[in-house]
Backbone as JSON, one array per atom type, in Angstrom:
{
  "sequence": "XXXXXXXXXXXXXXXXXXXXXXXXXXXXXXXXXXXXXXXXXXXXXXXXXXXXXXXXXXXXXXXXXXXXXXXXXXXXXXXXXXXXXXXXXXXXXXXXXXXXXXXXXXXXXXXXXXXXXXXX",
  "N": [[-7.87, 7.85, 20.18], [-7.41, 7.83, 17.61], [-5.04, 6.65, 17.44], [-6.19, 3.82, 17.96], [-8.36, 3.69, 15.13], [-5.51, 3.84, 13.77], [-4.65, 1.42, 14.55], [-6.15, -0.34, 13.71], [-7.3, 0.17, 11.06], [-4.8, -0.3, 9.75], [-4.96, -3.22, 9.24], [-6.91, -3.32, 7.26], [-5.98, -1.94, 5.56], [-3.65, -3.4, 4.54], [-5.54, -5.84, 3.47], [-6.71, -4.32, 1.59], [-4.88, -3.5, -0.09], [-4.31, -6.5, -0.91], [-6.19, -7.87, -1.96], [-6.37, -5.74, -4.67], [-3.56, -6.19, -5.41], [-4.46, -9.37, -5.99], [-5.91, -9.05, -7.79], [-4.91, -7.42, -10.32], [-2.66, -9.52, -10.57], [-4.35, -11.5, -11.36], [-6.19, -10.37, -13.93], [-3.89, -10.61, -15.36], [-2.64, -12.88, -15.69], [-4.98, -14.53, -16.99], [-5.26, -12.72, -19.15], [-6.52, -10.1, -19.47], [-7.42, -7.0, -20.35], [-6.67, -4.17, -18.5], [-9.4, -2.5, -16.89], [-11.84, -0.16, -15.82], [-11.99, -0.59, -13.33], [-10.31, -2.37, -12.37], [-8.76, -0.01, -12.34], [-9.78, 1.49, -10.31], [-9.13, -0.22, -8.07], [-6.64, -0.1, -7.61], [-6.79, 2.63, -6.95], [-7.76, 3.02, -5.42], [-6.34, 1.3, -2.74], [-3.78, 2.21, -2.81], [-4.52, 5.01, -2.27], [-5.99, 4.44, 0.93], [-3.37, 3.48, 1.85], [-1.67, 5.85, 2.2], [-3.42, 6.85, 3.87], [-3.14, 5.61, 6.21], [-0.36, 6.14, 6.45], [-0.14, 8.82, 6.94], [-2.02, 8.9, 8.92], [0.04, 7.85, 10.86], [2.04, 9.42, 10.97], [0.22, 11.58, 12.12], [0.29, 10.54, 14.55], [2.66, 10.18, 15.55], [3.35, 12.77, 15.44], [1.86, 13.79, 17.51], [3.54, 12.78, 19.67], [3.45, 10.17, 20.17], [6.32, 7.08, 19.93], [7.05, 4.4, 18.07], [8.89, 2.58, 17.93], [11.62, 2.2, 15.73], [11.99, 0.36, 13.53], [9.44, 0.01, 12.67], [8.2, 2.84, 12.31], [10.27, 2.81, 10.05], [9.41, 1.78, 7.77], [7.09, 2.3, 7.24], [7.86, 4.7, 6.12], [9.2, 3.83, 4.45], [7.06, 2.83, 2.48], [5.06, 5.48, 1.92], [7.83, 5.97, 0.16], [7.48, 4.24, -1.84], [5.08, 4.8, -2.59], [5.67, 6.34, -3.6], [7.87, 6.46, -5.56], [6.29, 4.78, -7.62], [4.69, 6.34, -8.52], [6.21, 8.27, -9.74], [7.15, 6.36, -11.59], [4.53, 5.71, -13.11], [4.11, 5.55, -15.84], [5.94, 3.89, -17.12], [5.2, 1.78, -15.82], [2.68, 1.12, -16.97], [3.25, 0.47, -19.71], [3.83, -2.36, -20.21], [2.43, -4.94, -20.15], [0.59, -3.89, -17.64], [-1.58, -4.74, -15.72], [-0.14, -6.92, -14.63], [2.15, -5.64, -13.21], [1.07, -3.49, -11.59], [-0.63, -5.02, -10.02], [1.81, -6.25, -9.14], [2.95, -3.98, -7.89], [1.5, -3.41, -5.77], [0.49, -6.25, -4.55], [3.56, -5.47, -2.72], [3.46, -3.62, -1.37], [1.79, -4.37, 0.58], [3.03, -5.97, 2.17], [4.64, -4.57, 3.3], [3.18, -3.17, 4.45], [2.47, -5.39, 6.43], [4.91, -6.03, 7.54], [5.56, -3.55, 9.15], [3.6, -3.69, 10.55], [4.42, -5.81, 12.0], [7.02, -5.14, 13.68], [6.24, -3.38, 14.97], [6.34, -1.47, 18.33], [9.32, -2.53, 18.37]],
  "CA": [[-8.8, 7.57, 19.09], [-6.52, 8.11, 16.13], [-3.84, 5.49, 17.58], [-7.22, 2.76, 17.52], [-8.38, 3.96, 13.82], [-4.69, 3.45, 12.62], [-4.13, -0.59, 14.45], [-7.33, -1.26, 12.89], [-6.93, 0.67, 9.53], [-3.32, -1.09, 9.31], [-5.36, -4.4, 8.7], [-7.72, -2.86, 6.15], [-5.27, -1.19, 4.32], [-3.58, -4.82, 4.05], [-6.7, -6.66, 2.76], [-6.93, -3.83, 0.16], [-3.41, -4.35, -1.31], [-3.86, -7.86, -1.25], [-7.41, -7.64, -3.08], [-5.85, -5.25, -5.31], [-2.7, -6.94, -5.61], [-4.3, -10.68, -6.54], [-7.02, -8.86, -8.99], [-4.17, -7.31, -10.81], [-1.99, -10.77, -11.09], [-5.47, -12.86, -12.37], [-6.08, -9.8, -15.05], [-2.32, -10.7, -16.37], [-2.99, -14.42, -15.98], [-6.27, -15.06, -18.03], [-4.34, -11.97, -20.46], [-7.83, -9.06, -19.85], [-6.79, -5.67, -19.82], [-7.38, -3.9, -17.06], [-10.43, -1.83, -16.87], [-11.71, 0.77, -14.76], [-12.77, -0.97, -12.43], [-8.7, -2.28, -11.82], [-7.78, 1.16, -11.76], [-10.5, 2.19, -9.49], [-8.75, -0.64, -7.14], [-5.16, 0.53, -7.44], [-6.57, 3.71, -6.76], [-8.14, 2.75, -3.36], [-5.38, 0.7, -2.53], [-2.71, 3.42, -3.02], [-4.93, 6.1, -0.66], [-5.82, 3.72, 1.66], [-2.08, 3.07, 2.11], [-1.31, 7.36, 1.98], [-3.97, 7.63, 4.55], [-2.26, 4.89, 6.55], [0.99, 6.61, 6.33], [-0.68, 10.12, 7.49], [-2.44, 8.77, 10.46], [1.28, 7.11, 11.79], [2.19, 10.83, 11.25], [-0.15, 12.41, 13.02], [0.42, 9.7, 16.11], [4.22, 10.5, 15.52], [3.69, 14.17, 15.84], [1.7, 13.88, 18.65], [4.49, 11.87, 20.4], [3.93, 8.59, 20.14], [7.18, 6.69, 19.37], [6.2, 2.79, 17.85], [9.86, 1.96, 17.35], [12.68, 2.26, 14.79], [11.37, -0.53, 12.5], [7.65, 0.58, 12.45], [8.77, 3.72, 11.76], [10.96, 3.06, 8.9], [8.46, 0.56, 6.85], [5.91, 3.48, 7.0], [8.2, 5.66, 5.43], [8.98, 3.03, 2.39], [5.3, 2.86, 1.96], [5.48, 6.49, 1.18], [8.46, 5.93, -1.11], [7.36, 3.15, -2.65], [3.85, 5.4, -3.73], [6.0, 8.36, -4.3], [8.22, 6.06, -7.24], [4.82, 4.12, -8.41], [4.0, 7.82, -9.52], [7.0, 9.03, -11.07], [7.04, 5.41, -12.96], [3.69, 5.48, -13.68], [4.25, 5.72, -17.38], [6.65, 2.91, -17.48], [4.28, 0.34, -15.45], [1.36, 1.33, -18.23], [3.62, 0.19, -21.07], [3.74, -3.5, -21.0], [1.45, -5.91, -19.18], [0.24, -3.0, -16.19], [-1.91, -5.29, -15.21], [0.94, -7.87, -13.52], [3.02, -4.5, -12.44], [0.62, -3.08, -10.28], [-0.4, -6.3, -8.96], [2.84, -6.55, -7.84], [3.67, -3.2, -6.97], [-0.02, -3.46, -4.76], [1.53, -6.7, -3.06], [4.3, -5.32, -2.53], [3.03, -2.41, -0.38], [1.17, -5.15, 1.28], [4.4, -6.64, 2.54], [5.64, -3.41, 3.79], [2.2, -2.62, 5.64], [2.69, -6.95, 7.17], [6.19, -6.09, 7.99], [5.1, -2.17, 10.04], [2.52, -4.06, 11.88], [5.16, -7.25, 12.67], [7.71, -4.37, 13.92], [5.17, -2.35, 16.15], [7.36, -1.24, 19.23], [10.33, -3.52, 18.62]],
  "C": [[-8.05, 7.32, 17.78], [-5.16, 6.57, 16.32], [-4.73, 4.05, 17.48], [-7.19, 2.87, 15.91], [-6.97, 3.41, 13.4], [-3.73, 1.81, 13.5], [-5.48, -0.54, 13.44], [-7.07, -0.74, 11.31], [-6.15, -0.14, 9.12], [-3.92, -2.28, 8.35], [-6.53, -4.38, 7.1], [-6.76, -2.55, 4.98], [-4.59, -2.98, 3.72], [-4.38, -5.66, 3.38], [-7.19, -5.82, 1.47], [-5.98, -3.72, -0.61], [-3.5, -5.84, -1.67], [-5.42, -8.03, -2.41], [-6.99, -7.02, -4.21], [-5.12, -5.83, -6.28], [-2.81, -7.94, -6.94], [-5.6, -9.99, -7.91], [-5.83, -8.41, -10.45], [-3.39, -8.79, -11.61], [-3.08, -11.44, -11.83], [-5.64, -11.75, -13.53], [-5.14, -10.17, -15.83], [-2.44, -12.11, -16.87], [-4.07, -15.06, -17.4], [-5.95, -13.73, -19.02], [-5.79, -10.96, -20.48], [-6.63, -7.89, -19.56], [-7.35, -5.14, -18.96], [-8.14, -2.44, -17.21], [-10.14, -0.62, -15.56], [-11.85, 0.85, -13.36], [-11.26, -1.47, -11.41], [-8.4, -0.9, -11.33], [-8.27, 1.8, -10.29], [-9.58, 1.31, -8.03], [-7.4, -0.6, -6.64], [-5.51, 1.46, -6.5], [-6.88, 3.82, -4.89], [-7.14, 2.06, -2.62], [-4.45, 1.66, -2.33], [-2.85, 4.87, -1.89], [-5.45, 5.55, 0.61], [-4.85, 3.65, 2.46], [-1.52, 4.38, 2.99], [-2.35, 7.47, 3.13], [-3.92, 6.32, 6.13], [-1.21, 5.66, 7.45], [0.57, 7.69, 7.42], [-1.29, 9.96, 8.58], [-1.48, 7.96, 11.3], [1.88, 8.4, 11.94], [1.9, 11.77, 12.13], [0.23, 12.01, 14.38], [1.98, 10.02, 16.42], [4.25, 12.08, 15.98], [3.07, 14.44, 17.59], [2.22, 13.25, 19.93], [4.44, 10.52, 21.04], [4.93, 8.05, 19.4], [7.2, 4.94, 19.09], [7.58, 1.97, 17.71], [10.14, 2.06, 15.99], [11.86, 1.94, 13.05], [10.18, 0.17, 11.86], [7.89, 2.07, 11.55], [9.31, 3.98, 10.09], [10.03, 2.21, 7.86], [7.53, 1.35, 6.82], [6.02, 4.43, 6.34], [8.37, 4.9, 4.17], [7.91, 3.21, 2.37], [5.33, 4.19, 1.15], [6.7, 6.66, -0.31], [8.07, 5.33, -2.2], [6.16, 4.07, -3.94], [4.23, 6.09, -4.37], [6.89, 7.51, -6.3], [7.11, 5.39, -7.92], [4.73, 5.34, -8.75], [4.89, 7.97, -10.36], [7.22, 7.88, -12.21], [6.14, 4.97, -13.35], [3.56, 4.83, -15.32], [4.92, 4.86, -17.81], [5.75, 1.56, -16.96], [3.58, 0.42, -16.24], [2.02, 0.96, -19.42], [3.05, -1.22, -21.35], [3.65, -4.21, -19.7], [1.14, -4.72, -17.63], [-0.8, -4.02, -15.38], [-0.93, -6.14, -13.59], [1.88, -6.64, -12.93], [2.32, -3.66, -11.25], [0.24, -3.5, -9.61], [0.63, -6.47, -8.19], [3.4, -5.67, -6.74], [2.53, -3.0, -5.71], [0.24, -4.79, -3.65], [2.13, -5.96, -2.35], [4.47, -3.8, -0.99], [2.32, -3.18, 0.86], [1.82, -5.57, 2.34], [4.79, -5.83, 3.28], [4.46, -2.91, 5.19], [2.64, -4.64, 6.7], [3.89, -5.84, 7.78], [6.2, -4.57, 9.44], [4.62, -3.18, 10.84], [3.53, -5.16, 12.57], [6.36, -6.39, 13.67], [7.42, -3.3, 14.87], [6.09, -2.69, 17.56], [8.6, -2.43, 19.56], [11.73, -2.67, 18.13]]
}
């Protein structure tokens, strides 16, 4: 059950970084600041991702092994959220809009690249 939930999740969580992502880049583009309504989509984007991560965990503890790759692109994900926090305060300086757009791709990329890497 949990190894279904997280193929299918995988693709969700992808379509909400990339939603995320391209809402972020058009805020920077047409120059709006980004509301709450951005943050609200970081914010889903970001646990989405974290609850992602935690159900490759649980499938990991319960001894499923997906390969090397898969593996290691699940753990950036985690890094990636863990420095988006501690540089929170530096992406919010100047243009946050285009920074968490990218850093919301960019997680996007990392969930593509897990799923392209699935037992290889």
């Amino acid at each position: 059950m949990i190894g279904t939930f997280h193929s299918v999740w995988g693709w969700v969580v992808i379509g909400v970084d990339l939603a995320a992502g391209l809402y972020g880049i058009g805020l920077s583009v047409f120059r709006r600041r980004p509301g709450i309504v951005f943050r609200f989509a970081m914010a889903t984007a970001i646990a989405v991702s974290l609850l992602q991560v935690a159900a490759g965990l649980i499938l990991y503890g319960s001894g499923e092994r997906p390969g090397g790759f898969h593996l290691f692109y699940g753990v950036l994900i985690m890094i990636a959220v863990a420095f988006g926090y501690v540089y929170r305060t530096e992406m919010n300086k100047k243009n946050p809009a285009l920074r968490w757009g990218l850093f919301a791709l960019f997680l996007m990329g990392l969930g593509l690249r897990a799923i392209m890497t699935f037992a290889t």
